[in-house]
TINU-743531 format. One record per residue (C-alpha): z, y, x; residue in three letters; residue number from 1. Coordinates in Angstrom, 2 decimals, padded with zeros to 5 digits, m for minus. Example, Ala and Ser with C-alpha at 12.3 -4.5 7.8 and 13.67 -1.06 7.14 Angstrom:
2
{c3 007.80	c2 m004.50	c1 012.30	res ala	n 1}
{c3 007.14	c2 m001.06	c1 013.67	res ser	n 2}
***
This chain:
274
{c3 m078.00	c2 m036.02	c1 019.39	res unk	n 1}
{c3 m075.47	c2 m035.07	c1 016.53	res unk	n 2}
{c3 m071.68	c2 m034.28	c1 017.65	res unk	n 3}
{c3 m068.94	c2 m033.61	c1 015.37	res unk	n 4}
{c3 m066.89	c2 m030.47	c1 015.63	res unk	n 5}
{c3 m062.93	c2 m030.97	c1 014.24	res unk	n 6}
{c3 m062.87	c2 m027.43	c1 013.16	res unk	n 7}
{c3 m059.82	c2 m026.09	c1 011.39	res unk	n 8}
{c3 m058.56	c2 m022.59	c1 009.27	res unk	n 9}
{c3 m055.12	c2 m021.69	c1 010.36	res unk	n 10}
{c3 m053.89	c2 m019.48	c1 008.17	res unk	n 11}
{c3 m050.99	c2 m019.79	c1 006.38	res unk	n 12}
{c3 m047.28	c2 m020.14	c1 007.80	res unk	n 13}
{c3 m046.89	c2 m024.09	c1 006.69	res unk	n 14}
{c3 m050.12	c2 m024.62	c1 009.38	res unk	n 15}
{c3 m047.50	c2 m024.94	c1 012.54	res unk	n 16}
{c3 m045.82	c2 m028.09	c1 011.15	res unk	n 17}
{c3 m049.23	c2 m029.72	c1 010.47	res unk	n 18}
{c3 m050.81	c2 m028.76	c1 013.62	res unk	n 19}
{c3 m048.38	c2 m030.68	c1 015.85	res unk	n 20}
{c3 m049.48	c2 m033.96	c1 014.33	res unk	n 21}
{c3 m053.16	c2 m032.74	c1 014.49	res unk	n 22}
{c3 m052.90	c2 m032.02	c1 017.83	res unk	n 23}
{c3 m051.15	c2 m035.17	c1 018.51	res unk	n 24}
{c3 m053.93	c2 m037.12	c1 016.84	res unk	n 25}
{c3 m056.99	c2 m035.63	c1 018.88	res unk	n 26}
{c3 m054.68	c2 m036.00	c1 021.90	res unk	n 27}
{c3 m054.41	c2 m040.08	c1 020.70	res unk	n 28}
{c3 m058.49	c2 m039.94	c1 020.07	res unk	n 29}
{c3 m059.68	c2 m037.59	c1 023.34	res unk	n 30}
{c3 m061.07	c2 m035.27	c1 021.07	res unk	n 31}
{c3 m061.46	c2 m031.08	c1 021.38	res unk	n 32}
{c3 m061.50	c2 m029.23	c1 018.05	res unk	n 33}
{c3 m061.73	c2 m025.70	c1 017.27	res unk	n 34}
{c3 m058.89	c2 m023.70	c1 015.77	res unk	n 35}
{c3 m059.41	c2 m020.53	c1 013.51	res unk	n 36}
{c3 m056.26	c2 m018.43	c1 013.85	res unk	n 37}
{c3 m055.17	c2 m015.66	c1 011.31	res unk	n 38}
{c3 m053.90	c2 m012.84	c1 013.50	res unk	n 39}
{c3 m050.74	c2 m012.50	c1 011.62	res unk	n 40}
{c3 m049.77	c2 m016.64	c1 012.55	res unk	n 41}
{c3 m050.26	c2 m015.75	c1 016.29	res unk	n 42}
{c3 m048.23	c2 m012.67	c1 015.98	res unk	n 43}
{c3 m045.10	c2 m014.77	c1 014.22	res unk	n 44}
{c3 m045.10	c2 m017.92	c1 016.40	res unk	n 45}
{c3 m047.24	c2 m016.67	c1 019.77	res unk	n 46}
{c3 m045.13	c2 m018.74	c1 021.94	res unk	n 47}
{c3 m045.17	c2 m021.93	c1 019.60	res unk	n 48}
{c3 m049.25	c2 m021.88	c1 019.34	res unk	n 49}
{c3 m049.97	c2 m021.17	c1 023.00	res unk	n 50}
{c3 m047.53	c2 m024.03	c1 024.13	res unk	n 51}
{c3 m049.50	c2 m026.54	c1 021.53	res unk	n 52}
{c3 m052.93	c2 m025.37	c1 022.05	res unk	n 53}
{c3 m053.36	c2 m023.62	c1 025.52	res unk	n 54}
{c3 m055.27	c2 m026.60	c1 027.40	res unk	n 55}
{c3 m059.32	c2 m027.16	c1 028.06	res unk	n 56}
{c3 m059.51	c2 m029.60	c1 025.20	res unk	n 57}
{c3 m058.82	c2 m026.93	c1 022.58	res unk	n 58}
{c3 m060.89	c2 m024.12	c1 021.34	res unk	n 59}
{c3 m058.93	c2 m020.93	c1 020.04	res unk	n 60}
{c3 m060.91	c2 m018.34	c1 017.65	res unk	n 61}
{c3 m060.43	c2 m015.92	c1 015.23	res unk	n 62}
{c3 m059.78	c2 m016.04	c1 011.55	res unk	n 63}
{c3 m059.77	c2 m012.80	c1 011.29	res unk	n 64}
{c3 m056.55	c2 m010.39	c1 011.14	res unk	n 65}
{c3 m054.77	c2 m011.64	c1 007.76	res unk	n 66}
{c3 m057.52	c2 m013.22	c1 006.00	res unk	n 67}
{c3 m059.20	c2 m009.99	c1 003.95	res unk	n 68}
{c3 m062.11	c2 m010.59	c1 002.69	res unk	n 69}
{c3 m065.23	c2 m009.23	c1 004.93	res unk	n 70}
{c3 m067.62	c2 m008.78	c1 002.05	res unk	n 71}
{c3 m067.23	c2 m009.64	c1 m001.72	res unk	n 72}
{c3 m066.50	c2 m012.82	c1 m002.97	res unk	n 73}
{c3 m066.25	c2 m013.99	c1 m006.63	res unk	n 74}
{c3 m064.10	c2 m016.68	c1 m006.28	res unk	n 75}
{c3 m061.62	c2 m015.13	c1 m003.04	res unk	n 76}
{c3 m062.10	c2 m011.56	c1 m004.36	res unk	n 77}
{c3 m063.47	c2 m008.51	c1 m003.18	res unk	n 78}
{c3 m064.28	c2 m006.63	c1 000.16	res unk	n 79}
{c3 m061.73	c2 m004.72	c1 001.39	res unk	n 80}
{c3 m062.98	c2 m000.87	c1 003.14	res unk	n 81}
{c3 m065.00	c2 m000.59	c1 005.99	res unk	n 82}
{c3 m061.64	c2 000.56	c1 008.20	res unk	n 83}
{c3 m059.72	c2 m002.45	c1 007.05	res unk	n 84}
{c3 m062.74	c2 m004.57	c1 008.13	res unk	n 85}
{c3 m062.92	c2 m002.92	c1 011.14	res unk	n 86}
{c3 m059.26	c2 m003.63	c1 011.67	res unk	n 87}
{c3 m059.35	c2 m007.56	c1 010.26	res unk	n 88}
{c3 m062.10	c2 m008.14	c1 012.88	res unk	n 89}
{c3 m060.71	c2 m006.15	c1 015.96	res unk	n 90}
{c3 m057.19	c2 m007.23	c1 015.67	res unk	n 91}
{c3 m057.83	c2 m010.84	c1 014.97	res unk	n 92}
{c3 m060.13	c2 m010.76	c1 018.04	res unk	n 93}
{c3 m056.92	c2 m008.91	c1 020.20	res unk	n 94}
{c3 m054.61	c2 m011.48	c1 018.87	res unk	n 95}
{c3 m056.04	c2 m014.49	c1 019.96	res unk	n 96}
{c3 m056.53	c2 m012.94	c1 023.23	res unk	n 97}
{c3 m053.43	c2 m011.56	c1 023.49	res unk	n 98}
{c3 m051.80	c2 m014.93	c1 023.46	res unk	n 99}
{c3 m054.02	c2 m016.96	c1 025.10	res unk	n 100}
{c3 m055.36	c2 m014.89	c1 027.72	res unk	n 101}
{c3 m058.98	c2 m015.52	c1 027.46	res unk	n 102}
{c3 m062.28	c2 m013.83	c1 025.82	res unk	n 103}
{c3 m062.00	c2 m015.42	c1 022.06	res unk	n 104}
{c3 m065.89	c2 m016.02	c1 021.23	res unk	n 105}
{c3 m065.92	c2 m017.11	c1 017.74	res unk	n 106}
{c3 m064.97	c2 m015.90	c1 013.93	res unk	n 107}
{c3 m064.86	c2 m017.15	c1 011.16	res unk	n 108}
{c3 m064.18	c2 m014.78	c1 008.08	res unk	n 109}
{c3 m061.53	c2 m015.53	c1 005.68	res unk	n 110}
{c3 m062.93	c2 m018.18	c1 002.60	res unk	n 111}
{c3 m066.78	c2 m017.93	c1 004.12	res unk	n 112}
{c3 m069.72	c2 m017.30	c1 002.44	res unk	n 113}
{c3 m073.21	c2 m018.32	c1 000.80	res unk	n 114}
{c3 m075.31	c2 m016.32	c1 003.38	res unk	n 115}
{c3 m072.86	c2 m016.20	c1 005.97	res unk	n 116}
{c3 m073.29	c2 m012.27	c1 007.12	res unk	n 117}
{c3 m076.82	c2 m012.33	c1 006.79	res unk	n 118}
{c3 m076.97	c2 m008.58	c1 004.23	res unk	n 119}
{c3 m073.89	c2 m007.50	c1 005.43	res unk	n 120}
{c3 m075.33	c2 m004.80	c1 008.26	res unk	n 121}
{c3 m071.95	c2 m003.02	c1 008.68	res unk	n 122}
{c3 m070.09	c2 m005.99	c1 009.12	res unk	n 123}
{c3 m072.47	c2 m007.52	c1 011.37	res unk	n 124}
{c3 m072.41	c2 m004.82	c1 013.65	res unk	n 125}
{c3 m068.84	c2 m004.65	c1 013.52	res unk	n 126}
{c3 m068.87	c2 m008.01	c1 015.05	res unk	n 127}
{c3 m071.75	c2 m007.70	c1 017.66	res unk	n 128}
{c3 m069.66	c2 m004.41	c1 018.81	res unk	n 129}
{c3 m066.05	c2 m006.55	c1 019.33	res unk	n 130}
{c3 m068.32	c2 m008.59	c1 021.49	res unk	n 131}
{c3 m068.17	c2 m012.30	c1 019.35	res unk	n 132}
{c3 m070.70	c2 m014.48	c1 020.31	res unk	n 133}
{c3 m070.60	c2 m016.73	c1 017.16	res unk	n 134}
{c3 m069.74	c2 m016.15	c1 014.03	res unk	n 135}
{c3 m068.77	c2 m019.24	c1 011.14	res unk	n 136}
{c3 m069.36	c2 m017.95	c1 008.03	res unk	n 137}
{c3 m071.94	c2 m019.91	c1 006.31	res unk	n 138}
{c3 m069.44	c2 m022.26	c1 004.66	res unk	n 139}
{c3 m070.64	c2 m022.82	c1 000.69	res unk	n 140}
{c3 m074.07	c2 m024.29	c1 m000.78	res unk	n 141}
{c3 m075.82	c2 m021.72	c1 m003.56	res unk	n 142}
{c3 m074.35	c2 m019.49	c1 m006.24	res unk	n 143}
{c3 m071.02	c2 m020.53	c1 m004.18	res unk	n 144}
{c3 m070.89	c2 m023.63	c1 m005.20	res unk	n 145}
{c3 m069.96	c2 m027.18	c1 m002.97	res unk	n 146}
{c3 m069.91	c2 m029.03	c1 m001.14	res unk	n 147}
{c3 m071.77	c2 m026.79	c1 001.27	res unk	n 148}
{c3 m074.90	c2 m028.62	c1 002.36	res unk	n 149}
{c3 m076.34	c2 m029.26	c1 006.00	res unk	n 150}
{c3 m077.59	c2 m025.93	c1 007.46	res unk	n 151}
{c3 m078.58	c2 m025.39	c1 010.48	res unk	n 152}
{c3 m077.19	c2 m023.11	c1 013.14	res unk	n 153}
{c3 m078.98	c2 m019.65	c1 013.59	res unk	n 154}
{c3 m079.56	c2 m016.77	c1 015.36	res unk	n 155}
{c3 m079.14	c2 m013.24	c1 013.31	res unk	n 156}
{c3 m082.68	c2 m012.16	c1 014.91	res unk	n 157}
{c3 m084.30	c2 m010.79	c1 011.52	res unk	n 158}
{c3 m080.49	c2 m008.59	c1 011.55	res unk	n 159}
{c3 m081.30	c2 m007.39	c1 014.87	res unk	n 160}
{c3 m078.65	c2 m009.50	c1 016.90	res unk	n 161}
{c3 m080.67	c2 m011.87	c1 018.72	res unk	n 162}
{c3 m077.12	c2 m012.42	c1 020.42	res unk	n 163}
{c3 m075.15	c2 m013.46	c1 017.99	res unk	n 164}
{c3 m075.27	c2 m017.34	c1 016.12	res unk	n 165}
{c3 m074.38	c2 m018.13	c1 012.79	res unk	n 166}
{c3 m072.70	c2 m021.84	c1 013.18	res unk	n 167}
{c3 m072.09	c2 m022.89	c1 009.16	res unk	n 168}
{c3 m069.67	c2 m025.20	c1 008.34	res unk	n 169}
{c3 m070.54	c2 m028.12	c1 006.37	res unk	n 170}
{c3 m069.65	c2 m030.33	c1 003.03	res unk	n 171}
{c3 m066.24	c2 m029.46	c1 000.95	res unk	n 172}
{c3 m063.60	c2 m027.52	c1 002.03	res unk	n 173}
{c3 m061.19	c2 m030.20	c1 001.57	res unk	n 174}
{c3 m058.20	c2 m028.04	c1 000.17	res unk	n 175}
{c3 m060.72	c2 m027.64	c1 m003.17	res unk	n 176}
{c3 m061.61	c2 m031.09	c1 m003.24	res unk	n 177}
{c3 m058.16	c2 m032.53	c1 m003.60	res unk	n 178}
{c3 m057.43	c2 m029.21	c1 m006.61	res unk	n 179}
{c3 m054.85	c2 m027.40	c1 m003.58	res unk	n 180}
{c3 m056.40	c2 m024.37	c1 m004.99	res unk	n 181}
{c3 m056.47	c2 m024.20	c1 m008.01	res unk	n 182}
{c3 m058.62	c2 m020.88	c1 m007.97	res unk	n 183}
{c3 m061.57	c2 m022.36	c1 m007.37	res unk	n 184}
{c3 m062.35	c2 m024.46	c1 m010.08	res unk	n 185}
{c3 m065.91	c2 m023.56	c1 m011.64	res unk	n 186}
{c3 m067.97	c2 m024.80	c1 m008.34	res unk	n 187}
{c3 m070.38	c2 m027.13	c1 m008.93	res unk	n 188}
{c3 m074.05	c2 m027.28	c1 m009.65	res unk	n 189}
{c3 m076.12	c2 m029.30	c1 m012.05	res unk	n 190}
{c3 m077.86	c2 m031.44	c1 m011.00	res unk	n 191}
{c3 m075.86	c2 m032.03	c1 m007.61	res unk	n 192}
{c3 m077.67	c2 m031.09	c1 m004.51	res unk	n 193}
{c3 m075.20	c2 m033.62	c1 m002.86	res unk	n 194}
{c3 m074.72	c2 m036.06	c1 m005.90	res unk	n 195}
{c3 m072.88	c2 m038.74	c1 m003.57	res unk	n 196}
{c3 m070.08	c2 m036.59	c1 m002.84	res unk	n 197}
{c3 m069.24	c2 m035.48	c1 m006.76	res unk	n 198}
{c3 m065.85	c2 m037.58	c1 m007.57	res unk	n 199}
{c3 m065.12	c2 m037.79	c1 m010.96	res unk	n 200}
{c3 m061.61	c2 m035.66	c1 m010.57	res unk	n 201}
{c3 m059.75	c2 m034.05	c1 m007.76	res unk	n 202}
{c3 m059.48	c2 m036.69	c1 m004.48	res unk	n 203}
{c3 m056.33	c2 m038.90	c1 m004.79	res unk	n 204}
{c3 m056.37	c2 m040.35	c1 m001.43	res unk	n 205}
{c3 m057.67	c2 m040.02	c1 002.08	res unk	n 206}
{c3 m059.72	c2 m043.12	c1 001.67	res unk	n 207}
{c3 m060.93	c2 m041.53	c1 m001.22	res unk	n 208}
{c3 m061.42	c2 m038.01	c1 000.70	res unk	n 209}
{c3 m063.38	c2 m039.78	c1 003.42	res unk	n 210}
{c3 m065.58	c2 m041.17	c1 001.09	res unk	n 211}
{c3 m066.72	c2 m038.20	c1 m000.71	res unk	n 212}
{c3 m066.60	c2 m035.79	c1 002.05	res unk	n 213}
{c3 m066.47	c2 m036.81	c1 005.43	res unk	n 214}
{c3 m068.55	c2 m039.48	c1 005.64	res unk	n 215}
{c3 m071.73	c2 m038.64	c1 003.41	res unk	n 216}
{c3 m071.81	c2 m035.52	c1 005.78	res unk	n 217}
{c3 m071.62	c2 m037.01	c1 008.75	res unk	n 218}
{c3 m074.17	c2 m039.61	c1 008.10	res unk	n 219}
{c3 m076.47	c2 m037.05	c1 006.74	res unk	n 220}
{c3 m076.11	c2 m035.18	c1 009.86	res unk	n 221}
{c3 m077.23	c2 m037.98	c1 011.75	res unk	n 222}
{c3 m080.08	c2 m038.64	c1 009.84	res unk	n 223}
{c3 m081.47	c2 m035.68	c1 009.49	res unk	n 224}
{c3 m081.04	c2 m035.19	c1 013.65	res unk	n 225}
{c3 m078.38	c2 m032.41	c1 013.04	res unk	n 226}
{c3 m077.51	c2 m030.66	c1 016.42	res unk	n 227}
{c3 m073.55	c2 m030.66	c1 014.54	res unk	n 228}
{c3 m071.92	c2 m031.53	c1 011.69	res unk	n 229}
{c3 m068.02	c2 m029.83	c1 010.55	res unk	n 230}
{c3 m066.27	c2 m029.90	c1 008.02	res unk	n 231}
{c3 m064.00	c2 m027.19	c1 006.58	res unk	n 232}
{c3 m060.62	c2 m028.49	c1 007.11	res unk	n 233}
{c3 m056.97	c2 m026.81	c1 006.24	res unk	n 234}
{c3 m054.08	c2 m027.77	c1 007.80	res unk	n 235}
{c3 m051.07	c2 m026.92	c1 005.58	res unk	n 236}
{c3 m053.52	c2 m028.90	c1 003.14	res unk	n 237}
{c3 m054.34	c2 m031.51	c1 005.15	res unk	n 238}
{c3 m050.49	c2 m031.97	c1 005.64	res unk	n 239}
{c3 m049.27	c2 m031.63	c1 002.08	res unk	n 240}
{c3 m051.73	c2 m034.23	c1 000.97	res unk	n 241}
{c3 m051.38	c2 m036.69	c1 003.56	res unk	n 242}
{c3 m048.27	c2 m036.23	c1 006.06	res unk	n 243}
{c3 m049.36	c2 m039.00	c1 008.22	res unk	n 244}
{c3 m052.82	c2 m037.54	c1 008.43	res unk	n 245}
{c3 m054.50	c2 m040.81	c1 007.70	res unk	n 246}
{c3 m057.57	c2 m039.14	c1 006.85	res unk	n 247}
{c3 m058.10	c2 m038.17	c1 010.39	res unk	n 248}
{c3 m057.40	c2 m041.35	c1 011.81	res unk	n 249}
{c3 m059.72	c2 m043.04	c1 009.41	res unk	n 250}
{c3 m062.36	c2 m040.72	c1 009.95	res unk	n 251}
{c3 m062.17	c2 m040.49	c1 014.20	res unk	n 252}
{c3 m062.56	c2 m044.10	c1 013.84	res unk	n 253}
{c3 m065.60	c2 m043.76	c1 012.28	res unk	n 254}
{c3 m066.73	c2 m041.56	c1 014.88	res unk	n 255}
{c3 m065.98	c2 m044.05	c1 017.34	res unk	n 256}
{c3 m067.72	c2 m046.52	c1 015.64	res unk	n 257}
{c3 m070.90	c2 m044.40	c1 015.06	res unk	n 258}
{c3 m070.93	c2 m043.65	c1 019.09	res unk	n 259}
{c3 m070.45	c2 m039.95	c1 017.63	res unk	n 260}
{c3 m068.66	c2 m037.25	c1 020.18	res unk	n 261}
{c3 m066.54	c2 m034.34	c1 019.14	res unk	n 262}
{c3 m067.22	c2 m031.01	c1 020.37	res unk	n 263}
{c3 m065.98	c2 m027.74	c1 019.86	res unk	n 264}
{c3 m067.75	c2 m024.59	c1 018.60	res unk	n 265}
{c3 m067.91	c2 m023.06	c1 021.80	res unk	n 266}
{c3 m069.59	c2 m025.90	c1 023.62	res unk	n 267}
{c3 m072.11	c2 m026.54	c1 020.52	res unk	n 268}
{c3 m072.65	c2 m022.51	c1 021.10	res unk	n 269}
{c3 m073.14	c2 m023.20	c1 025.05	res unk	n 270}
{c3 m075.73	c2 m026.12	c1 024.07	res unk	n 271}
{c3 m077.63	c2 m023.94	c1 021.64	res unk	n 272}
{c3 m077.83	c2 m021.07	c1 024.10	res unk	n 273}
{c3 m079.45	c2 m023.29	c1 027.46	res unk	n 274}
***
């Protein structure tokens, strides 16, 4: 059966304001979530984070050290050295452990990728040796363009670490969808893999956000008998577009009404591995 996983990046300083009303929302609903830390945000509010986080219902991980990118990107730019990716994977891991006191299983690499780290040997090894068990890189659909479509979770086998899972993230990241960054502009394919979730212009509202995003995804997902279904969600985006975060209410609604359960990461990673 198909859960949802609330998954969000935290990576920028305006996050902390917008995750206390996330957190107060999945509190209202009974629903975990995962959290994807920058190193750097735990190191400038480590106090702030554990206080609003620490708790079963919440899954810390890693978004790395301060967001570098792990292998080249054309739209976020490119890789930084093998020492400084060494470092962004290492100290992001130390961070979130630092504060929270527990083994942090999961990364996902600044901005994601098509492949997620499949070709990427150094980096992959770099994260079998820190000792992640999952990794969430696999976040855009082909020639990096989106939304990302519906893969499946994987094992990097074939990249000799039978260990290690690749859980993608699905559909938009929603800070692109409503034009929050304005970097990423050129992203779409023709024809539309996804045609149903191509608005004419940026997202004006969070009815409008749930209806090309959220909700083509998730019913996909259930369709097609996904084990999960996530979407890429930002915080300080989610927060500048809609400061009562009625996207989220509208869309845990929905779950409610489809008899869907959220999950986190780690839990969809402890299913997979039984």
């Amino acid at each position: 059966m198909t859960v949802f996983v609330p998954a969000y990046d935290v990576e920028a300083p305006k996050c902390l304001p917008a995750c206390l009303k996330i957190v107060e929302i999945h509190r209202q609903y009974d629903a975990p979530a995962t959290f994807f830390i920058v190193g750097k945000m735990l190191k400038a509010n480590p106090d702030e984070y554990r206080e609003l986080l620490e708790g079963s219902d919440f899954e810390v991980a890693s978004h790395t050290y301060s967001h570098k990118m792990l292998r080249d990107h054309p739209i976020c730019g490119p890789a930084i050295s093998n020492k400084q990716v060494r470092a962004e994977i290492f100290q992001g891991k130390a961070s979130v452990e630092k504060v929270f006191k527990h083994s942090c299983l999961g990364l996902r690499p600044g901005c994601g990728f098509v492949d997620g780290l499949k070709g990427a040997p150094d980096v992959l090894r770099l994260v079998s040796e820190a000792g992640f068990r999952y990794v969430s890189s696999m976040l855009w659909g082909p020639d990096f363009s989106m939304p990302a479509p519906l893969n499946r979770p994987f094992q990097y086998s074939s990249e000799g670490y039978p260990d290690l899972w690749e859980l993608p993230g699905h559909g938009w990241h929603e800070n692109v969808l409503k034009g929050s960054s304005a970097e990423a502009r050129r992203i779409l394919l023709f024809p539309p893999v996804l045609p149903e979730m191509i608005p004419s212009t940026y997202v004006q509202t969070p009815k409008e956000e749930f209806k090309f995003n959220n909700k083509p995804m998730i019913n996909r997902a259930v369709a097609e008998d996904m084990p999960y279904v996530s979407l890429v969600w930002h915080p300080w985006s989610l927060n500048a577009f809609d400061p009562e975060m009625k996207m989220l209410h509208i869309t845990f609604k929905y779950l409610q009404k489809l008899s869907l359960q959220a999950e986190t990461f780690s839990e969809v990673l402890s299913l997979l591995s039984k």
